[in-house]
N, C-alpha and C positions, 0 to 999 in steps of 0.2 A: 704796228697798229694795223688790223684787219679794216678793211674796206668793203662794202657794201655799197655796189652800183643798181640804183632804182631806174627803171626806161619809165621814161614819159613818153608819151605819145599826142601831138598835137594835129587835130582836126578840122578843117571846115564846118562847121554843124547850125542850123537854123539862124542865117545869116551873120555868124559870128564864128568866133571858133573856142574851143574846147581841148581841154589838156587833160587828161588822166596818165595817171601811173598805176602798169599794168598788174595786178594781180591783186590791187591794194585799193579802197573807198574812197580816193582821194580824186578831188577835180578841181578844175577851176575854168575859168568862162572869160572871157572877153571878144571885142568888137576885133580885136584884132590878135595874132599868135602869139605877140609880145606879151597883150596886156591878161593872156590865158595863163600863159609860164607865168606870169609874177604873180598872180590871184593864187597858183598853183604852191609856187612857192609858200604864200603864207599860211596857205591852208597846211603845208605839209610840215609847215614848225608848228604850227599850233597843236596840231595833230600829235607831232613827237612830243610837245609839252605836256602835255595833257596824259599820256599812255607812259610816257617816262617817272612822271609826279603818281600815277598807281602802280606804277613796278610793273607795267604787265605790253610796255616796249617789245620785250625778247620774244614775249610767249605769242603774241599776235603776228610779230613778224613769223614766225618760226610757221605758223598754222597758214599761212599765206604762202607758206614753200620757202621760205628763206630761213633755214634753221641756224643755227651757230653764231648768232646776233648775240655778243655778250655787250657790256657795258664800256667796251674803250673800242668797240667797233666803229669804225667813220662811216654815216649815211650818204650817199652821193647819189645826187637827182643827175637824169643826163636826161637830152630832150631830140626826138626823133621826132622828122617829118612823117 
């Protein structure tokens, strides 16, 4: 099975902090790093839920610089200070 490691990146930002993953729309916010990666997280299944239900998963990844995304690929969030 192909594997696909996504980097998060979590910030300090207007007195909370902030997680995005880099190359890709995705974010999430909380008071604290923790509560940014979990925000993050559900935003980024929703996200695959939603792109996977119009078939158009691969093709967004792939435009995002990730090409070779097929359908038995594993997505994996990793999370850098």
């Amino acid at each position: 099975m192909e594997q696909l490691v996504l980097t998060a990146r979590v910030a300090r930002e207007d007195g909370g902090y902030a997680a995005r993953v880099e190359r890709l729309p995705l974010e999430g916010s909380g008071e604290s790093a923790r509560q940014a990666q979990d925000e993050l997280i559900q935003v980024m299944r929703a996200w695959i839920e939603t792109l996977d239900g119009q078939d158009s998963l691969e093709q967004v990844l792939a435009q995002a610089g990730f090409p070779g995304v097929g359908e038995d690929t594993e997505l994996q969030l990793e999370f850098v200070q």
